[in-house]
C-alpha distance (Angstrom), angle and dihedral (degrees) to the residues before:
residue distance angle dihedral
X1 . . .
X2 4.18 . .
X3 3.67 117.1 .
X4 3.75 93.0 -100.7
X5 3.97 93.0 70.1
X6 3.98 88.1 37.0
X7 3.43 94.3 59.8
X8 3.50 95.4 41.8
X9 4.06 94.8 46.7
X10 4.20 81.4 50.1
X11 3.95 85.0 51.6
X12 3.87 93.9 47.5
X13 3.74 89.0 47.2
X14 3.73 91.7 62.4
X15 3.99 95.4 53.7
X16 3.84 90.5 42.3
X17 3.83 88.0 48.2
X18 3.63 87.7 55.3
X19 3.74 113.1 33.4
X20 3.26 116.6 125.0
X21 4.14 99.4 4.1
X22 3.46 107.8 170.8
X23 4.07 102.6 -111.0
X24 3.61 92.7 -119.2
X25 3.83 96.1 53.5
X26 3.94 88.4 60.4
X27 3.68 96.9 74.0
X28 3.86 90.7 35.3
X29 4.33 106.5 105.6
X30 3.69 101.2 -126.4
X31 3.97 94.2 -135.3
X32 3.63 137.1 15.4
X33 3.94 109.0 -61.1
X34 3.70 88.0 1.6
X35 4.08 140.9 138.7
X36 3.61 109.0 -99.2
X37 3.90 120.9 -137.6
X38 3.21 98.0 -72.9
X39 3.35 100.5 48.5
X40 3.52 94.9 51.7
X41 4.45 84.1 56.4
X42 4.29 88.3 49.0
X43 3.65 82.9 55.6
X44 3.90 106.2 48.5
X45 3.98 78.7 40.2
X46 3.61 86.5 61.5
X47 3.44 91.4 46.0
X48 4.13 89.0 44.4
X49 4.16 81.0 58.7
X50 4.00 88.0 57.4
X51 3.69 99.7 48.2
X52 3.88 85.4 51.5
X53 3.78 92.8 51.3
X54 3.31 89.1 49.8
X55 3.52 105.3 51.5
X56 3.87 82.3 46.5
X57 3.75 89.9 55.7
X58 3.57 90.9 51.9
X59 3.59 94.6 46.9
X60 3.67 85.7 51.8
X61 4.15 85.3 -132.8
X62 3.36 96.7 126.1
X63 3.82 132.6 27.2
X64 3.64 94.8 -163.5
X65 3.95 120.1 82.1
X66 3.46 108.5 167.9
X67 3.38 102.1 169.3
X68 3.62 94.5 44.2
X69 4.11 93.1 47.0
X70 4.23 90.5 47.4
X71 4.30 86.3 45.6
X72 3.92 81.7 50.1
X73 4.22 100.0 40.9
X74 3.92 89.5 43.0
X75 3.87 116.6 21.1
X76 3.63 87.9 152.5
X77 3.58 97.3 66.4
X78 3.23 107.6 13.1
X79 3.99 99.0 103.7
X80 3.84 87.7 55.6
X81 4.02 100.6 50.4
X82 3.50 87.9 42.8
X83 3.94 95.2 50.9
X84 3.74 88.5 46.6
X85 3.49 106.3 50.2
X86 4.10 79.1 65.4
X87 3.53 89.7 43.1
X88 4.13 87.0 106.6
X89 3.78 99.1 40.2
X90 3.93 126.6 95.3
X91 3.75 124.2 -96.2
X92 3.78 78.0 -120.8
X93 4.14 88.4 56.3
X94 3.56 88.9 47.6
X95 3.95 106.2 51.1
X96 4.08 87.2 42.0
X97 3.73 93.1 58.9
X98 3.71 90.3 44.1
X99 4.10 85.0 49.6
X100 3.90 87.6 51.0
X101 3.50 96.2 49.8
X102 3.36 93.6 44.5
X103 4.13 96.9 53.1
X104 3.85 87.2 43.3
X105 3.82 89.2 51.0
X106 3.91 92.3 47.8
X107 3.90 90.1 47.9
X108 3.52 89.2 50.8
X109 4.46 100.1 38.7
X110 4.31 81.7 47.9
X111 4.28 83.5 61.0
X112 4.10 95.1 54.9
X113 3.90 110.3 92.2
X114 3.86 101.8 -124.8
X115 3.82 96.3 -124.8
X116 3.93 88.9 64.1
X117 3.87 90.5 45.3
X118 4.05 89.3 66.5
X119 3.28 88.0 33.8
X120 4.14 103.7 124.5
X121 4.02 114.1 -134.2
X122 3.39 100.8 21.1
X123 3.88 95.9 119.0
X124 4.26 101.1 62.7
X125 3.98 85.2 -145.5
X126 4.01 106.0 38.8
X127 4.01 78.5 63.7
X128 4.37 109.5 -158.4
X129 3.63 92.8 4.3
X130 4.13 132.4 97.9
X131 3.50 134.1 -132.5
X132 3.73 93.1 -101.9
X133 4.22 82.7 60.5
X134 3.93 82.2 59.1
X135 3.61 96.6 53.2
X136 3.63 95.5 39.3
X137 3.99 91.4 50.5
X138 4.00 85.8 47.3
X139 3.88 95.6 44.6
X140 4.27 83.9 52.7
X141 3.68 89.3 50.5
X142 3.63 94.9 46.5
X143 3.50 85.6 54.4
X144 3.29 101.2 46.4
X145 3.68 93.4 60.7
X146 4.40 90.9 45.0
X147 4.13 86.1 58.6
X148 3.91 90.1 51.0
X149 4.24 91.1 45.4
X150 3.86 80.0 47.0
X151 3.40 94.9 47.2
X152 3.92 90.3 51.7
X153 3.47 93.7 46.1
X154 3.56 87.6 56.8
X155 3.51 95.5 54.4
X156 3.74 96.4 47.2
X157 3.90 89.3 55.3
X158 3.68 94.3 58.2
């Protein structure tokens, strides 16, 4: 499979993970001292707004990354600012701006010749690794998080 159709079988996953929630189940955390639904969608959002500065870095389109550069400055707490600055918005808010980022990051992965997206050292801080390692690690993480909203679901049903 090339990281195009990884990435978009990791997007996919997200929307089939989440169709047809029941609203209420959304804000619900999905363990003990956990992120509910939503929360778990702000954060791959966040992590949609990375893979597009990074595919804009290595364009060279755009010389500002924010969300890259504030995931670099502050690893540590990144995942919670970025959850709770969408602590107020809808699950509705939440799974558009992950679609958004998503279809801009597609756009921008389709515009990458695919010898330079194995092509190891490319990204300065993902050291002897490619751009295709990046998407693969994200794609894992992404789902990661759909088997726990599964898991929840699953639980909730019973």
């Amino acid at each position: 499979m090339n990281v195009a159709e990884q990435l978009e079988n990791a997007h996919l996953l997200v929307i089939q993970t989440v169709d047809n929630l029941p609203e209420l189940e959304w804000d619900t955390p999905i363990a003990e001292n956990s992120w509910t639904v939503k929360d778990i969608i702000a954060h791959l959002a966040s992590y949609e707004h990375i893979l597009v500065d990074v595919f804009n870095a290595f364009l060279e389109e755009s010389p500002a990354t924010p969300y890259l550069a504030q995931y670099a400055e502050h690893h540590a707490d990144f995942n919670q600012v970025q959850v709770g600055e969408r602590s107020n918005h809808t699950a509705q808010q939440v799974i558009d701006e992950f679609e958004e980022m998503q279809a801009e990051a597609t756009s921008l992965l389709a515009r990458i010749p695919a010898e330079r997206i194995e092509q190891k050292g490319t990204l300065s801080w993902y050291k002897d690794r490619s751009l295709g390692d990046f998407v693969s690690a994200l794609s894992g993480h992404i789902q990661r998080h759909c088997d726990e909203i599964t898991a929840f679901r699953n639980r909730e049903k019973q």
